[in-house]
C-alpha positions as CSV (number, residue, x, y, z in Angstrom):
1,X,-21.6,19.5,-2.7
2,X,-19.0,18.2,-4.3
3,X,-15.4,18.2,-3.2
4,X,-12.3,16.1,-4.5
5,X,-9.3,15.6,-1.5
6,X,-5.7,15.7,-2.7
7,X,-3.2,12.9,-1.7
8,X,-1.6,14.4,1.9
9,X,2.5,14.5,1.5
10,X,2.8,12.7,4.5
11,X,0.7,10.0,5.5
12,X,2.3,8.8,8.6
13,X,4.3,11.1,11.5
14,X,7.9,10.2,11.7
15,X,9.3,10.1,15.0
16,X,13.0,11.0,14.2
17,X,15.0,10.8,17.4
18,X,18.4,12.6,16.7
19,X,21.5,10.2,17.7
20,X,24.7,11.5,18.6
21,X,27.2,13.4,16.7
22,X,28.9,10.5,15.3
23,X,25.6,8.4,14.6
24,X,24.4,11.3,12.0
25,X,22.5,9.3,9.3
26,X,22.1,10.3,5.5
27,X,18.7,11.7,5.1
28,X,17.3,11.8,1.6
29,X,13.8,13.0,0.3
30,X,13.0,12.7,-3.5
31,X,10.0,11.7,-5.3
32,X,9.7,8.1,-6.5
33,X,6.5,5.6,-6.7
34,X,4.2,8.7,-7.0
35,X,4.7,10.4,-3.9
36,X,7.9,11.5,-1.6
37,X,10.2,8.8,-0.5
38,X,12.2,9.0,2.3
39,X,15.8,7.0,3.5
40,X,17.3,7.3,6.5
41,X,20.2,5.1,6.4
42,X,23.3,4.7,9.1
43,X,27.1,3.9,8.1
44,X,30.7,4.4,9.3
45,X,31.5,5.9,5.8
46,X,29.1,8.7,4.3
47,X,29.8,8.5,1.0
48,X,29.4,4.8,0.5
49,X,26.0,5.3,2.5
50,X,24.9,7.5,0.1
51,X,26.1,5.0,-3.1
52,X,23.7,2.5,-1.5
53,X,21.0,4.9,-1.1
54,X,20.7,5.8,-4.3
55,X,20.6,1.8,-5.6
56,X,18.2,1.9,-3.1
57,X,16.1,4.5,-5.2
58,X,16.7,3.2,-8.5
59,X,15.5,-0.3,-6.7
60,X,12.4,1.1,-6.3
61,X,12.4,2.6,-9.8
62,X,12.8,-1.0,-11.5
63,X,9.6,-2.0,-9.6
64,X,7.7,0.8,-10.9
65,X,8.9,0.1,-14.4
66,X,7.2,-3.1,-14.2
67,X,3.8,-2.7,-12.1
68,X,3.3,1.4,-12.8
69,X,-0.1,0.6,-15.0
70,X,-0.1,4.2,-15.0
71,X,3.2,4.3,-17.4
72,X,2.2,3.1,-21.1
73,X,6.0,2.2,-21.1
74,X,5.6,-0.6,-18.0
75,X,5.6,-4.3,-18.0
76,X,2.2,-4.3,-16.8
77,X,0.7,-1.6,-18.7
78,X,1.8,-4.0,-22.0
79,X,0.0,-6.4,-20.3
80,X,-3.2,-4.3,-19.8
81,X,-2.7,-3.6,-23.8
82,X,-3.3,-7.1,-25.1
83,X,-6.0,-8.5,-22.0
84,X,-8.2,-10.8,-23.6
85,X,-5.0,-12.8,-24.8
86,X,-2.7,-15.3,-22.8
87,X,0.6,-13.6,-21.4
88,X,3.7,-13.7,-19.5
89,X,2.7,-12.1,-16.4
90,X,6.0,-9.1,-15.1
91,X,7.8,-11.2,-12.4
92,X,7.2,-8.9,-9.8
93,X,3.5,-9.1,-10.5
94,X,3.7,-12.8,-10.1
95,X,5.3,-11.9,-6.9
96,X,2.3,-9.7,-5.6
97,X,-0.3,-12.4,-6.5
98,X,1.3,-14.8,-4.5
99,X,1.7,-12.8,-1.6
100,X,-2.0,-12.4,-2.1
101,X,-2.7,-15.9,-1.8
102,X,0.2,-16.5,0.6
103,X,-2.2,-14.1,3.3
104,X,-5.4,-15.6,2.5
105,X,-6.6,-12.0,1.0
106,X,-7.9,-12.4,-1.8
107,X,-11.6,-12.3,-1.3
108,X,-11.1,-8.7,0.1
109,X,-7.5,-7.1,-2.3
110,X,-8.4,-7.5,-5.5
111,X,-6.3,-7.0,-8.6
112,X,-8.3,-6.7,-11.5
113,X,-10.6,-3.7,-10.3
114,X,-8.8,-1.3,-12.5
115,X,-11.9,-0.5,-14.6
116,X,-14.0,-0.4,-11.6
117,X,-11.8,2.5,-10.4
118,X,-11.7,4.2,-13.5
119,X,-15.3,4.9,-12.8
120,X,-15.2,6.9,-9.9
121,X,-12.5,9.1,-11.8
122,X,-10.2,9.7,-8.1
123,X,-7.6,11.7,-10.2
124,X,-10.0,13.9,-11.8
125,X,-13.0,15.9,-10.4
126,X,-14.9,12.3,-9.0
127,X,-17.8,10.8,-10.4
128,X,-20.3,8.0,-8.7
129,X,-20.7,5.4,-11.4
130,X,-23.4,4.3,-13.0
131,X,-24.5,0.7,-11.7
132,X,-24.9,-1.3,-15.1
133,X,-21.5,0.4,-15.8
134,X,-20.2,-0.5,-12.9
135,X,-21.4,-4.1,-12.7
136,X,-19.8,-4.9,-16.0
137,X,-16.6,-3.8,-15.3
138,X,-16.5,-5.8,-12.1
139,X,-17.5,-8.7,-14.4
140,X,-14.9,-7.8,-17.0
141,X,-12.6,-7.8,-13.7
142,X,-13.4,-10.9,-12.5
143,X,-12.5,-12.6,-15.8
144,X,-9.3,-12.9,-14.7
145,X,-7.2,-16.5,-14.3
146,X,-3.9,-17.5,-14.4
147,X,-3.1,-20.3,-17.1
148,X,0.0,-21.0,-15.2
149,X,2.1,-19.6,-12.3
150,X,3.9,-17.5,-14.7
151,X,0.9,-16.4,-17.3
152,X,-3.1,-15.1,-17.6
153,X,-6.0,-14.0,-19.7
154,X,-8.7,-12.0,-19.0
155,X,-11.6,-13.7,-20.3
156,X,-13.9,-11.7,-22.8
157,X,-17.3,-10.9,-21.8
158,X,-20.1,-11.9,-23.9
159,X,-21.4,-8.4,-24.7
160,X,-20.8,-5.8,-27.3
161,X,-20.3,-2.8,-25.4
162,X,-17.3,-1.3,-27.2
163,X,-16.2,0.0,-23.9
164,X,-14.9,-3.5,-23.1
165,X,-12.4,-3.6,-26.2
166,X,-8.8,-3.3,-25.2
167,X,-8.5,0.0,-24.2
168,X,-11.8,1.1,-23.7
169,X,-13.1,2.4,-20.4
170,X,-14.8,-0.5,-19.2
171,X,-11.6,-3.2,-20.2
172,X,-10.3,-5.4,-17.5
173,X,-6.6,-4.6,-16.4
174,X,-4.5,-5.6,-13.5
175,X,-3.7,-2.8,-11.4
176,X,-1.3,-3.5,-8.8
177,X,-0.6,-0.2,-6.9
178,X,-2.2,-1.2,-3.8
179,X,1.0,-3.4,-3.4
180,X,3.5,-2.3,-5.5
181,X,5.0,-0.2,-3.5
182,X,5.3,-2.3,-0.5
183,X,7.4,-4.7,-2.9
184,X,9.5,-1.4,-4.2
185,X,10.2,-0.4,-0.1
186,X,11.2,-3.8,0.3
187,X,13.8,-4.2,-2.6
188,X,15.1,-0.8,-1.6
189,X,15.6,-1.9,1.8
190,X,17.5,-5.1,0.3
191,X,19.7,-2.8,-1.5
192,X,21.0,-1.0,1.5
193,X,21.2,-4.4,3.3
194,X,23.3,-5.5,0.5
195,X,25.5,-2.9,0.2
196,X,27.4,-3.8,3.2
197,X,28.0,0.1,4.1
198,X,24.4,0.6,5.6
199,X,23.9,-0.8,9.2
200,X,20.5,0.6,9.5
201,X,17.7,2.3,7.8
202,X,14.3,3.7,7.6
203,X,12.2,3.9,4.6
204,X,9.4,6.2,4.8
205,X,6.6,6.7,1.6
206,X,3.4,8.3,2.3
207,X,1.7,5.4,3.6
208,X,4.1,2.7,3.9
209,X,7.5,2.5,6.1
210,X,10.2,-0.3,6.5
211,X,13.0,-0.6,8.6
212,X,16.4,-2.3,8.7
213,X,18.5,-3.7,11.7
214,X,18.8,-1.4,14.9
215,X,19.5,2.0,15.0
216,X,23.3,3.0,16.3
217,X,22.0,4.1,19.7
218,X,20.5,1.4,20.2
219,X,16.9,3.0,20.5
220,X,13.7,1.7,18.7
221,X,12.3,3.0,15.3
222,X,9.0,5.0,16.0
223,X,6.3,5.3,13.5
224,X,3.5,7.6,14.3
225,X,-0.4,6.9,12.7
226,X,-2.1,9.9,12.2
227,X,-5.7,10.8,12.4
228,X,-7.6,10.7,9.7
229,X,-10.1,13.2,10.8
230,X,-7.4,15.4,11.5
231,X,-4.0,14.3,10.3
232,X,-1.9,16.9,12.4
233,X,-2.7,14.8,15.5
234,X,-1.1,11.1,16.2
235,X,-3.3,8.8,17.6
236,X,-0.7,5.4,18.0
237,X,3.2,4.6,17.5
238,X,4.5,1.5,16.0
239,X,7.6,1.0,17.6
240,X,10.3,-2.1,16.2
241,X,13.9,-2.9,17.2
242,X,14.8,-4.0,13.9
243,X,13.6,-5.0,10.7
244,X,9.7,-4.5,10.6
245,X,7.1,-2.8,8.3
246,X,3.9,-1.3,8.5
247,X,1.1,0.3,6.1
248,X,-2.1,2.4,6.1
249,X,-5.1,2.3,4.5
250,X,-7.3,5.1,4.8
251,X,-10.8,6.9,3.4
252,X,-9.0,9.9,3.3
253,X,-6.2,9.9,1.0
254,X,-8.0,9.5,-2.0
255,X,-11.8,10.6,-1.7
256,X,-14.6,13.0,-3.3
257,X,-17.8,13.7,-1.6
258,X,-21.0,14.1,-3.4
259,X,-24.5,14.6,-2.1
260,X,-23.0,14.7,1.0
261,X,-21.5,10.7,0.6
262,X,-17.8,10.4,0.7
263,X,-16.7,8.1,-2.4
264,X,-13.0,6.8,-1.2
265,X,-10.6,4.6,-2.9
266,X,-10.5,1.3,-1.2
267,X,-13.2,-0.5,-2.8
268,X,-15.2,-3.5,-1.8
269,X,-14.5,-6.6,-4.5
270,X,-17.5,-7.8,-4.4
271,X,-19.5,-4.9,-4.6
272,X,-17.5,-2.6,-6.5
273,X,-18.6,0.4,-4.1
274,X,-16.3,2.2,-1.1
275,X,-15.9,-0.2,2.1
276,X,-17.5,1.7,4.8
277,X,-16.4,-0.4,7.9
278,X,-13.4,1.7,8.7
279,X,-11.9,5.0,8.6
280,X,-8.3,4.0,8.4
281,X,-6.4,0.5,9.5
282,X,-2.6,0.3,10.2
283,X,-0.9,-3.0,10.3
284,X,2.8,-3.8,11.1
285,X,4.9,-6.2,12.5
286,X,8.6,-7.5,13.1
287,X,10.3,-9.3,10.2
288,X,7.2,-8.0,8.0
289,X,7.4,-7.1,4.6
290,X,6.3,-4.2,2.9
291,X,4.7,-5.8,0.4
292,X,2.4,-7.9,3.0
293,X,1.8,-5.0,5.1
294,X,0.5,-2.7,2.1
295,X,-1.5,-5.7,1.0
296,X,-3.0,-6.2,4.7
297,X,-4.0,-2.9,5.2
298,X,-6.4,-2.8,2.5
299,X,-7.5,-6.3,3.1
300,X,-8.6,-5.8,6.6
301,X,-10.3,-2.3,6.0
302,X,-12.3,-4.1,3.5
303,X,-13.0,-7.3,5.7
304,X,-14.4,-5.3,8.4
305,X,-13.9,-5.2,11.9
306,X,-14.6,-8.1,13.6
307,X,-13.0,-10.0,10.5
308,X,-9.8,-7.5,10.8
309,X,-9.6,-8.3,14.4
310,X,-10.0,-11.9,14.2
311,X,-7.0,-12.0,11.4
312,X,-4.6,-9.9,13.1
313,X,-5.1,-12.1,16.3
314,X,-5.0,-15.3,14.8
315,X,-2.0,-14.3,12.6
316,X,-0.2,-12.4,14.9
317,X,0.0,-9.1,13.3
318,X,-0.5,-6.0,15.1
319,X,-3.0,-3.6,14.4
320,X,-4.2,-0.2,15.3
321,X,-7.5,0.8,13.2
322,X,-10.4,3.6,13.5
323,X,-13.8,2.1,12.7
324,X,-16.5,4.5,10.8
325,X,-17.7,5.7,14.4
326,X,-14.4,7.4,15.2
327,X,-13.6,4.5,17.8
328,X,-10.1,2.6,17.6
329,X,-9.4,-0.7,17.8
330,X,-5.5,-2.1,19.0
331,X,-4.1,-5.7,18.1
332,X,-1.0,-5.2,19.9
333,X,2.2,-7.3,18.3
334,X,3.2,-10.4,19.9
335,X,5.1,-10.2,23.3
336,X,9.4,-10.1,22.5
337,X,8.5,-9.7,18.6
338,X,10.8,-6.9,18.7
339,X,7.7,-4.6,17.5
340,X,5.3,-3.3,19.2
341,X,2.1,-0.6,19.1
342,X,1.0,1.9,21.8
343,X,-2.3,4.7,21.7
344,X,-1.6,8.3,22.4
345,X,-4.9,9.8,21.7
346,X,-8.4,9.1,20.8
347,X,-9.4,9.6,17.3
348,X,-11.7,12.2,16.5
349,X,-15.7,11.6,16.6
């Protein structure tokens, strides 16, 4: 059997606790970065709130007109057009990478495994590559250098399979999605800091969420992480008194089964096939950013669990994940970070 899961709408449970009269906040819900984004966003004046909001959305836009690989119009996608020649890399992308190295995650978030992904066709009806396919797009992939801080080439592989022509279904190409839209979250959030008229906001996407200074009441932002065996159920909250982030990584938002085998998104670098350590992993922390969260999430469910555990500890990030058994694992955030992470259920066996 056979079966290909669409992207749930919401990813994460919102805890939404309504202020008082005079602390209403703007609520907004539109699509942007491929799936809904939400702003909630406090302010003595409303209609100046609601300027910022929207420079918060077409924030986020100007990320995705850069790192969208999916857009033939984006900075990166002209990138991907040309990649067996030297380039100027889009400055947000230069951004990405070196939050990548900044973590330490590069041996588990790859990049360049565009052409690897391509293979398993997510967005279409799924398909488990072939292996001599899938090996050479992996070493297409890991062709990939930067000449300088600011420029790269992909370096062409010695083999005359067409497919590995610019364009063709086996040619390397940066794909950034698995943090661009931790970067966009946090330039939107800059935007309504910036404005001067929002004194706090949350930023919601489907798997991401960012928050800025401290509600009006006074009471902390709540984050719920959902199941993923059963996503009508919350299993932890992330709570923070100001700014913080989190993300989730999960083998249920983008999956197909076959044979009985569920085939998910988050795939191993070094393998080029589904990490199978974890069901979903949820990082966060006070004074994050969204671009670090989103990059952790997917780091750590392809590191494994002791490895995730060991990170999160020794770097001080809090985690809640739900290993392949159904069992959960909790990092809890620092003591007076001003975030924090409590379990409400247990996941689903």
């Amino acid at each position: 059997m056979r079966r290909v899961a669409g992207l749930p709408l919401l990813m994460l449970a919102l805890f939404m606790l309504a202020g008082c009269a005079t602390d209403e906040p703007v609520v907004v819900s539109r699509e942007a970065l491929g799936t809904v984004v939400t702003i909630t966003a406090y302010g003595d004046d409303g209609q100046a709130v609601g300027a910022a909001v929207e420079d918060a959305y077409a924030a986020m836009a100007a990320v995705e007109g850069q790192l969208d690989s999916h857009d033939p119009a984006s900075a990166l996608s002209r990138f991907n057009d040309a990649p067996y020649t030297e380039q100027v890399l889009p400055p947000d992308a230069v951004e990405v990478l070196g939050a990548i190295d900044a973590l330490g995650a590069s041996s588990h978030f790859s990049p360049v495994l565009s052409a690897v992904t391509r293979q398993y066709d997510f967005e279409g009806g799924g398909t488990v590559p072939d292996e001599e396919d899938l090996y050479l797009a992996l070493v297409a992939g890991n062709g990939f250098r930067r000449t300088t801080t600011e420029t790269a080439i992909f370096a062409r592989v010695k083999d005359p399979d067409p497919r590995l022509a610019p364009g063709g279904a086996l040619a390397p190409a940066l794909d950034l999605g698995g943090a661009s839209k931790g970067l966009a979250l946090d330039r939107a959030r800059e935007a309504l800091r910036s404005s001067g008229a929002v004194t706090a906001a949350l930023i919601s996407s489907t798997s991401s969420t960012v928050t800025l200074g401290t509600k009006p009441d006074g009471r902390v932002w709540r984050v719920g992480v959902e199941d993923p065996r059963d996503t009508e159920r919350v299993l932890a909250v992330f709570a923070f008194e100001g700014d913080g982030a989190l993300s989730t990584s999960g083998d249920y938002q983008r999956y197909f089964e076959a044979d009985g085998v569920r085939y998910h998104h988050i795939l191993d670098p070094a393998t080029g096939l589904p990490a199978r350590g974890f069901r979903s992993v949820t990082v966060g922390g006070a004074g994050m950013s969204g671009l670090d969260a989103d990059i952790l999430s997917t780091a750590l469910f392809v590191a494994g669990r002791d490895a995730a555990i060991r990170y999160a500890e020794d770097r001080g990030v809090a985690l809640y994940a739900v290993d392949a058994g159904g069992r959960a694992h909790l990092v809890p955030a620092p003591e007076r970070s001003g975030a924090s992470v409590a379990e409400q259920a247990t996941p689903l066996r």
